[in-house]
C-alpha positions as CSV (number, residue, x, y, z in Angstrom):
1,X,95.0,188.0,160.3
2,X,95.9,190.7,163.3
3,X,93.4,193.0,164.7
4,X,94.5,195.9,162.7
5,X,91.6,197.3,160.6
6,X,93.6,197.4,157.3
7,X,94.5,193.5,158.1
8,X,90.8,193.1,158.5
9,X,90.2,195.0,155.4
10,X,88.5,197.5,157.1
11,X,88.7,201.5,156.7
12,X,89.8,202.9,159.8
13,X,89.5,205.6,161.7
14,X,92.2,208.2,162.1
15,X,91.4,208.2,165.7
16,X,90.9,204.8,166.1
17,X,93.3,203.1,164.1
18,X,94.7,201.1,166.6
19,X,93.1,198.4,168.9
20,X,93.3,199.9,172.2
21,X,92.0,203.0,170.7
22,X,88.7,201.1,169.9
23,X,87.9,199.7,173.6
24,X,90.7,196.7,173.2
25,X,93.1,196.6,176.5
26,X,95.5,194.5,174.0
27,X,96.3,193.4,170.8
28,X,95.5,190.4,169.7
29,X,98.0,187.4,170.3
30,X,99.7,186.1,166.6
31,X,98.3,183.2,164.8
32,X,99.8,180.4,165.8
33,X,102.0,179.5,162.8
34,X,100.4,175.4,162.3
35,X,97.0,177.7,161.3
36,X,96.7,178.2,157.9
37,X,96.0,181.9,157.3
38,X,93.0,182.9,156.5
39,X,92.2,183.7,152.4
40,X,91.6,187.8,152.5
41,X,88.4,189.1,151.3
42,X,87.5,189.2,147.8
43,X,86.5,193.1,148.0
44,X,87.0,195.4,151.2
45,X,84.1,197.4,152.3
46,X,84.3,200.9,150.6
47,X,82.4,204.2,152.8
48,X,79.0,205.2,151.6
49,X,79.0,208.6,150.1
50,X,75.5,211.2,149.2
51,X,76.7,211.5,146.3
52,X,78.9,210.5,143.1
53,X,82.9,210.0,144.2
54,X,85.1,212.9,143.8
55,X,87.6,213.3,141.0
56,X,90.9,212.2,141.3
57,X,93.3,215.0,143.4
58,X,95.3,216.9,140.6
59,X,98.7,215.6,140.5
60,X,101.7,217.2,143.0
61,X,103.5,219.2,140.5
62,X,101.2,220.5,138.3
63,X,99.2,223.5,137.9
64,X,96.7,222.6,135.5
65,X,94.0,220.9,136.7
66,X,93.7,218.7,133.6
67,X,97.2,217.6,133.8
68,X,96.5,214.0,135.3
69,X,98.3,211.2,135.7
70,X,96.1,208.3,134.1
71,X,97.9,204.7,135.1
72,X,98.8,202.6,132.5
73,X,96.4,199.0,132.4
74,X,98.4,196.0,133.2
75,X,98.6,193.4,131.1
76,X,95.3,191.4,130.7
77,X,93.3,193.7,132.8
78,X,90.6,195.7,131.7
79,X,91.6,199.9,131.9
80,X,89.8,201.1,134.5
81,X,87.1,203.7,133.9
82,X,88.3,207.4,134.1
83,X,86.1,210.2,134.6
84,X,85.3,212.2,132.0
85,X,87.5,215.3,131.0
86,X,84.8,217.7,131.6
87,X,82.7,216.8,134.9
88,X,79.6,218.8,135.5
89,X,80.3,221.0,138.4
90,X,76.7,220.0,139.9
91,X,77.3,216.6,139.8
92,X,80.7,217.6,142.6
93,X,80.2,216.1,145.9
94,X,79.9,218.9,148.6
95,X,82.7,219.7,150.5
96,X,81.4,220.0,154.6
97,X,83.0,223.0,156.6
98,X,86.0,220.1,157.3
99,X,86.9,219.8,154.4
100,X,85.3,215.8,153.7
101,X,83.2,215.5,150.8
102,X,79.1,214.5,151.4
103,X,78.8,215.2,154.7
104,X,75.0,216.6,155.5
105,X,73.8,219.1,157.4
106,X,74.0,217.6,160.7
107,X,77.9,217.2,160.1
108,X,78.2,220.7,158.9
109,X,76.9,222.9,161.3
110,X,79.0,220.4,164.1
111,X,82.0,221.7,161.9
112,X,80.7,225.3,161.8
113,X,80.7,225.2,165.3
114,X,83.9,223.6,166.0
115,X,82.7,220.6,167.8
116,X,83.7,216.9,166.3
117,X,80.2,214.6,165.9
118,X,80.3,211.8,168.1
119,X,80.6,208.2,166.7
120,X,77.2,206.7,166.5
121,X,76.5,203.7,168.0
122,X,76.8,200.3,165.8
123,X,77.3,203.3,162.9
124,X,80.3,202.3,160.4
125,X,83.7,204.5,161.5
126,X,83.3,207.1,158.8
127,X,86.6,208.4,156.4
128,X,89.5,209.7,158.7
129,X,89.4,213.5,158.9
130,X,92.1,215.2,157.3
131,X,95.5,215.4,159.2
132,X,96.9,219.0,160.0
133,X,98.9,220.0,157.0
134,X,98.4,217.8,154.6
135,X,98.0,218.6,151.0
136,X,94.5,219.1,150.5
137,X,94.4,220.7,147.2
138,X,96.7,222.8,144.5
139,X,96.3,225.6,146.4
140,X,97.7,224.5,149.6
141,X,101.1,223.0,147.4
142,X,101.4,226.5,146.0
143,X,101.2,228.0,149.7
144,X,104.0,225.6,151.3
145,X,106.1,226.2,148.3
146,X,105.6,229.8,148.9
147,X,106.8,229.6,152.6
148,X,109.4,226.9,152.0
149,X,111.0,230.3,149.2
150,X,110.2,232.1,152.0
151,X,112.4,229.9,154.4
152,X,115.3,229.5,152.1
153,X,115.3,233.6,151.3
154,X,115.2,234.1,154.9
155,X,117.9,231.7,155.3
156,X,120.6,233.4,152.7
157,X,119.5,236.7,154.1
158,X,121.2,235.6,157.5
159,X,123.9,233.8,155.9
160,X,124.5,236.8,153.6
161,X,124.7,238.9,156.9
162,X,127.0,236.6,158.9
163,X,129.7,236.6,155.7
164,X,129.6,240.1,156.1
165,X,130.5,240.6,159.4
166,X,133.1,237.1,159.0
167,X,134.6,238.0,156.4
168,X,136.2,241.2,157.2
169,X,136.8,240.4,161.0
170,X,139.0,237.5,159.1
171,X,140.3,239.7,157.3
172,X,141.2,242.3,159.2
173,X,142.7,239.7,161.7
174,X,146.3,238.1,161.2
175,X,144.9,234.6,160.7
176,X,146.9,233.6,157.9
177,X,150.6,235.1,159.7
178,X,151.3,235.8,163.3
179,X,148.7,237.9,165.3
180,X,149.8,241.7,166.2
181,X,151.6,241.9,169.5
182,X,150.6,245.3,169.9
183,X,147.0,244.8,170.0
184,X,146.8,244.7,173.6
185,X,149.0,247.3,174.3
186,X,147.1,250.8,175.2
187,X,147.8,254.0,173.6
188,X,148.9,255.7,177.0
189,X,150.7,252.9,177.6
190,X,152.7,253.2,174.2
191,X,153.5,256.9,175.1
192,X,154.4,256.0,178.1
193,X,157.0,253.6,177.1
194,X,158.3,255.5,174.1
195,X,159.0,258.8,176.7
196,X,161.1,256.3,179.0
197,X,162.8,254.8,175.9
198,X,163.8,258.2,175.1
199,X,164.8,259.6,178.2
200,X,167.0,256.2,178.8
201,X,168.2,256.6,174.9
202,X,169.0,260.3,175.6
203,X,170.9,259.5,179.1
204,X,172.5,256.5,177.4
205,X,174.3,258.5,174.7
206,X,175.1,261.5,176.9
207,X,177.1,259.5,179.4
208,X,179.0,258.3,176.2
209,X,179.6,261.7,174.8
210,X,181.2,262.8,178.1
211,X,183.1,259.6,177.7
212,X,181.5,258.1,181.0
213,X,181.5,254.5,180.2
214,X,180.6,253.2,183.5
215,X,177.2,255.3,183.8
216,X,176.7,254.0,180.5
217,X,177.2,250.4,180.8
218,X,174.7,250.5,183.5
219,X,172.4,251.5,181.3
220,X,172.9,248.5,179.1
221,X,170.3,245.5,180.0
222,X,172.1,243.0,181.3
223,X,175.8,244.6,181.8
224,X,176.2,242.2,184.7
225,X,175.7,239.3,182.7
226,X,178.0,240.1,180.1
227,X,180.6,237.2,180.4
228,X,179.3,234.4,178.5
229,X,180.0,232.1,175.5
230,X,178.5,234.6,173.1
231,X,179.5,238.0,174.0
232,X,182.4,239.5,174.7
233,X,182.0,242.7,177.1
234,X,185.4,243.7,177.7
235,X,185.4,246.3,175.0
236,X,182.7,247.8,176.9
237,X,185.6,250.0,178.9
238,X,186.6,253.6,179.3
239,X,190.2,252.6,177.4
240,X,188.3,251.6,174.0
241,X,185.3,254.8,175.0
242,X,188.1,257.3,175.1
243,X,189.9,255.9,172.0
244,X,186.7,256.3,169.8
245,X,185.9,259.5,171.0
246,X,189.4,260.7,170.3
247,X,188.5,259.3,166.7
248,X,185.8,261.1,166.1
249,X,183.9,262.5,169.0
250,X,180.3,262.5,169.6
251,X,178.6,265.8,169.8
252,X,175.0,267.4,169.2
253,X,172.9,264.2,170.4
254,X,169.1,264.6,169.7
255,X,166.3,262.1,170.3
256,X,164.1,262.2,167.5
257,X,161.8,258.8,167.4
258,X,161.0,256.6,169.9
259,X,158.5,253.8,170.6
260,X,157.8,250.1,170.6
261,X,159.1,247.4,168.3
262,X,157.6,244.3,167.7
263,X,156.6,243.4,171.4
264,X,155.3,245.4,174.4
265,X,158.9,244.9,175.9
266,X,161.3,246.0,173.3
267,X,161.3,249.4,171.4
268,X,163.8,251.5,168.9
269,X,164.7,255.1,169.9
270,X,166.2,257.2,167.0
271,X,169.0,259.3,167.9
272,X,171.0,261.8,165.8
273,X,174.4,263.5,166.1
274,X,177.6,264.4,164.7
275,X,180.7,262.4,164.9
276,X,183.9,264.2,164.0
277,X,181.9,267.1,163.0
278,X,179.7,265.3,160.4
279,X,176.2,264.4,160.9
280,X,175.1,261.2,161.6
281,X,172.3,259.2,162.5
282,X,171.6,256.1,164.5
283,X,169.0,253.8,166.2
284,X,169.0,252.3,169.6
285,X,167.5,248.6,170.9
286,X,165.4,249.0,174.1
287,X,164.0,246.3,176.2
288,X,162.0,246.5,179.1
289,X,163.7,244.2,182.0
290,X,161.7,242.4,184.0
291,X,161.8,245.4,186.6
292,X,159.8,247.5,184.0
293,X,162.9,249.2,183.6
294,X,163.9,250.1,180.0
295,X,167.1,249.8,178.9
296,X,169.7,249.5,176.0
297,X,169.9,246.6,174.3
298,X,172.5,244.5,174.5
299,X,171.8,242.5,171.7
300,X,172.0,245.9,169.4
301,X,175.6,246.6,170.4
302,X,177.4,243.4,169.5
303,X,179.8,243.5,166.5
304,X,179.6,239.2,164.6
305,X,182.5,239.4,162.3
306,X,182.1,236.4,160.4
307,X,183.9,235.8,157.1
308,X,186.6,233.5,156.0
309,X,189.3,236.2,155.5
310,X,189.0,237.1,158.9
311,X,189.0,233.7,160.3
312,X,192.2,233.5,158.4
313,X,194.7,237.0,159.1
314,X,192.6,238.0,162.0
315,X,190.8,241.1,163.3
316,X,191.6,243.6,166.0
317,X,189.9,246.7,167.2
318,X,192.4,249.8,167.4
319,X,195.1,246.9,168.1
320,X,193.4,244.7,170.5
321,X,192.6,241.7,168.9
322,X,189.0,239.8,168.5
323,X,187.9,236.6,169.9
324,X,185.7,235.8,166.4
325,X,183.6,233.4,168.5
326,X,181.6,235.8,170.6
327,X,179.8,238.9,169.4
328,X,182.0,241.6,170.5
329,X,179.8,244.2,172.6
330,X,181.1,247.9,171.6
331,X,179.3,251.5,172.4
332,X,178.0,253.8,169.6
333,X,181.0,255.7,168.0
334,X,183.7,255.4,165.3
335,X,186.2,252.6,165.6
336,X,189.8,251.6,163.7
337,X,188.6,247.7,163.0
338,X,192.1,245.8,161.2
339,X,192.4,243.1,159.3
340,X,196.1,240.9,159.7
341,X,196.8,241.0,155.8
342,X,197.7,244.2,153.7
343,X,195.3,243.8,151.3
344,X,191.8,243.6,153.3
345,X,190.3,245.6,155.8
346,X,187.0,245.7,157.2
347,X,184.4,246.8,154.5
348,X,180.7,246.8,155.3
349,X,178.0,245.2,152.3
350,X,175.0,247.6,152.0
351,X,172.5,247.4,149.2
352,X,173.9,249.9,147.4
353,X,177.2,248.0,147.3
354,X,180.4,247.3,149.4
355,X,181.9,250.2,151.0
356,X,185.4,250.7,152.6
357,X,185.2,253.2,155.6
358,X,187.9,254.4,157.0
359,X,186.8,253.9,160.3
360,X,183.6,251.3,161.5
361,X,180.4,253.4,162.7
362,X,178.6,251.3,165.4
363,X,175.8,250.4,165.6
364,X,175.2,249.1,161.9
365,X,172.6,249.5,160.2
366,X,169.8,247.0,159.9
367,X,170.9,245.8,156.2
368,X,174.6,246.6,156.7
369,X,176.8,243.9,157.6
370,X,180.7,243.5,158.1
371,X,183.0,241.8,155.4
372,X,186.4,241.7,154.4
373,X,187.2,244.1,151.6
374,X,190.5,245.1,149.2
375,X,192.0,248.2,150.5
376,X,192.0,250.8,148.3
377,X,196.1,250.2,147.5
378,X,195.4,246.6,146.8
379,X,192.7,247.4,144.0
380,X,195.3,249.2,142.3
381,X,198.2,247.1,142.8
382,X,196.1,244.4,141.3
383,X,194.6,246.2,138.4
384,X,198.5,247.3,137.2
385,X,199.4,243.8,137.5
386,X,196.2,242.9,135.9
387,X,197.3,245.2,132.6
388,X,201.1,244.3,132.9
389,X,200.4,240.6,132.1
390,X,197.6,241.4,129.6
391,X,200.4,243.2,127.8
392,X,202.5,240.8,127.7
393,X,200.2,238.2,126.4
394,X,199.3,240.3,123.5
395,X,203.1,240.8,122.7
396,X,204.0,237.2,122.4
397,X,204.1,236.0,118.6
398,X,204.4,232.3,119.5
399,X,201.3,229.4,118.2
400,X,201.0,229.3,122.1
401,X,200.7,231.6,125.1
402,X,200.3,231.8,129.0
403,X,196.8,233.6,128.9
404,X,195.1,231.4,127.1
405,X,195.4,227.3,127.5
406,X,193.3,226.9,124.2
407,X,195.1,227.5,121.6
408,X,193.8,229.3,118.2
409,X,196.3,227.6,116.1
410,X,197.9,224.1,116.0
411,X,201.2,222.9,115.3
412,X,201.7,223.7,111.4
413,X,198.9,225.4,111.1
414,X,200.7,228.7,110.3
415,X,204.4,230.1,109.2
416,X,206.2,232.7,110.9
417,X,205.2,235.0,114.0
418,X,201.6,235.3,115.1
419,X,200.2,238.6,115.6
420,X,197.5,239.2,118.8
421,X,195.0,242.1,119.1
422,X,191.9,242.6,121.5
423,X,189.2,244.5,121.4
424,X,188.0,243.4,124.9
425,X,190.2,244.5,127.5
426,X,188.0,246.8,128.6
427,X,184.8,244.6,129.4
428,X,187.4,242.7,131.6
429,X,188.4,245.2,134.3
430,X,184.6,246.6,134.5
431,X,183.8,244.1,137.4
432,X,184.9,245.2,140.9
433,X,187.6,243.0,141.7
434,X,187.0,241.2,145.3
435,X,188.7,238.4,147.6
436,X,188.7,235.7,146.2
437,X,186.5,232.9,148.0
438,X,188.9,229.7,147.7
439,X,192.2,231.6,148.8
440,X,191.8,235.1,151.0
441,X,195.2,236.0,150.0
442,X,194.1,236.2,145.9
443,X,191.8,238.8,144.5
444,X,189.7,237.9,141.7
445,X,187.1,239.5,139.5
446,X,189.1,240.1,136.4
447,X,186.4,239.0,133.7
448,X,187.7,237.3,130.4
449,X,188.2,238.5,127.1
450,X,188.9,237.2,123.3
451,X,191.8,237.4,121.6
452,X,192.4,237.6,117.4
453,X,195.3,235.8,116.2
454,X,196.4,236.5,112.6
455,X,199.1,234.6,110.9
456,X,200.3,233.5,107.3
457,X,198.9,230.0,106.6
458,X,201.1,227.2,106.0
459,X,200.4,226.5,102.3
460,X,200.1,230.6,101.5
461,X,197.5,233.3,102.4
462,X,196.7,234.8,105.5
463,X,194.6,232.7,108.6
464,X,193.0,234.3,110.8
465,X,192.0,232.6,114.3
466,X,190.4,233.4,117.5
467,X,191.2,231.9,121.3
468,X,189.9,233.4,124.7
469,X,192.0,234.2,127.5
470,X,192.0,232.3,130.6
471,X,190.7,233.6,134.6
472,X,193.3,236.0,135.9
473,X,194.2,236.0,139.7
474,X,196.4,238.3,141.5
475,X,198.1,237.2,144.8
476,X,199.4,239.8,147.5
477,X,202.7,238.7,149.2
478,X,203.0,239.6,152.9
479,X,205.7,242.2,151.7
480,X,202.1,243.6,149.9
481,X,204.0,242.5,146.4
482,X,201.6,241.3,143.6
483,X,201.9,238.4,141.3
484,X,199.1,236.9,138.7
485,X,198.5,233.9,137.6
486,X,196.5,232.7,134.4
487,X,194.1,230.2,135.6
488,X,192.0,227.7,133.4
């Protein structure tokens, strides 16, 4: 066996559990392995006690102190003795000021004092004292379950408090999108910024009311870089100024809004006017250059003209025509924009629905864009060639007809004429016709509608049948004639 008390079957100490901490300089060496080990004791030594044991410590867990755990006897043993239910409390070993049961007077008072009695010598090592916070009792489990609540409470209380204060800096934060670029920016330095917008915004649209374009194009950000793949500058000139002031000159300008626009370095200024006498309103892109000059945006003056009609007849701007791959740069004002075909000019979508201006307003809008539109004359020309060949569809008394591939009737089906009637006509031409996407030079929208054929049946009475016309198509001829075809 080692030297360990518990090997020797020994109690041991507390504070002199180990070897060294009994006056050993070493532990033992092991057995050597050939020696047989030694058989263990057929009882260990038990401490004395004054007086008769004490009962068994209540069970962790319960609060009653008659809720024991009694062990089950194993098989062939005898069950061990338990103590009776109801001990006399005289019979209760004493309990010394440490807390150790039978410990006389000698031991008390040591305890009272707060002094630890010195071993004896050749005296037995007595029970180990009690360690600092151990269970000792019910009592003590109920206080550490107490402060363990206690800790727990303590613990939501701050985690309660730290959500609070998360939560709506989260929030209130643009963690989920892209972070505000005007955080930063101070408030003098936003009025600052939106009084230079406006006094540049101001100047800008002055120069172009007295029909200055070069002290205007100066104040357009990067006027000296104009020429590039993209943009198209030329139309920034005192012949195309002069023309659109002639259309409809510029009068009464008035800054009303300014200030910054998604970035410390660019801005919108609000301007309003009148342009041939009517009011109008407008807005202006500013950007700072890297001067901390602001300027106008060049960016918010280009015209993109992208649509296949105009890819196809062309566009020119009061008869100078546009190279379609570069924005075409352009100063606020109203311009004559053509398209090369009779039938289209240059409408602009909005969400209220396609307009047809007489003349283009520059800058557009944010949610107004350019497209190719039927002129007014080609809307009618269509629609009266539209109700010309819907005529004559409904006049024709024949099994078959050009308007409507399906036929209601089949080969000796009927006798004699066929008559035709609609009640649908109407629900046809309610669409507003537009160019058609396939072919520029056609205009489709023209909706379809049902036609009743009635006829006397082959072998008597009266048959009654119903087709449905085909898609009508209109085509303008450079000479701006119209023609319509019945497609299936």
């Amino acid at each position: 066996m080692g030297d360990f008390p518990w090997q020797r079957g020994e109690t041991p100490r507390w504070d002199a559990r180990m070897p060294w901490q009994r006056g050993a300089d070493q532990p033992s060496p092991a057995p050597d392995a050939a020696d047989p080990a030694p058989e263990p004791p057929d009882e260990a030594p038990r401490p004395e006690v004054d007086a008769d044991p004490p009962a068994a410590p209540e069970p962790i867990g319960s609060d009653e102190p008659g809720d024991r755990l009694v062990p089950e006897p194993i098989a062939g043993e005898e069950p061990a003795a338990q103590p009776p239910a109801d001990r006399d409390p005289s019979a209760e070993p004493r309990a010394d000021a440490g807390g150790r049961p039978g410990a006389g007077p000698d031991e008390r008072r040591l305890a009272e004092a707060g002094q630890e009695e010195e071993p004896r010598a050749g005296a037995e090592p007595s029970a180990a004292p009690a360690r600092a916070g151990a269970r000792t009792g019910q009592a003590g489990r109920r206080t550490r379950t107490r402060g363990r609540g206690t800790g727990i409470v303590v613990a939501l209380v701050v985690v309660g408090v730290l959500a609070a204060v998360a939560i709506p800096a989260v929030l209130s934060s643009d963690v989920f999108g892209d972070p505000d670029p005007l955080a930063d920016v101070s408030e003098d330095d936003r009025r600052a910024a939106a009084e230079s917008m406006a006094a540049i915004g101001s100047e800008f649209l002055t120069a172009i009311e007295a029909r200055d374009a070069d002290a205007a194009r100066a104040l357009v950000y990067g006027a000296e870089e104009f020429a590039s793949d993209y943009q198209d500058a030329s139309f920034l000139s005192a012949e195309m100024l002069d023309a659109s002031q002639d259309l409809a000159p510029m009068t009464d300008v008035t800054i009303v809004e300014s200030g910054l626009d998604g970035s410390a370095w660019s801005g919108r200024v609000r301007a309003e006017m009148r342009l041939a006498g009517e009011p109008h309103a407008l807005d202006l892109e500013m950007t700072e250059g890297y001067d901390g000059a602001w300027r106008v945006d060049d960016y918010g003056l280009g015209l993109s003209l992208y649509d296949a009609a105009f890819d196809e007849f062309g566009v020119t701007i009061f008869g100078r025509d546009v190279d379609l791959e570069r924005e075409t740069m352009l100063f606020p004002g109203a311009y004559e924009v053509a398209v090369g075909a009779p039938h289209l000019v240059v409408g602009v979508d909005t969400p209220d629905g396609t307009e047809r201006p007489d003349a283009l307003v520059l800058p557009l809008a944010e949610d107004e864009w350019p497209t190719a539109a039927l002129s007014a004359e080609a809307e009618r020309t269509a629609r009266q060639a539209f109700e010309d060949a819907v005529e004559d569809c409904l006049a024709s008394d024949a099994i078959r007809t050009p308007c409507a591939s399906e036929r209601g009737f089949a080969a000796g089906d009927v006798e004699g004429p066929v008559t035709r009637s609609s009640d649908t006509i109407a629900d046809a031409t309610a669409v507003p016709l537009r160019v058609d996407i396939d072919d520029p030079q056609a205009i489709a929208g023209f909706g379809y509608f049902s036609i009743r054929l009635d006829a006397r049946c082959a072998g008597g009475g009266e048959c009654t049948a119903y087709e449905v016309s085909d898609r009508a198509v209109v085509v303008i001829g450079d000479d701006g004639a119209a023609s319509l075809e019945w497609q299936p």
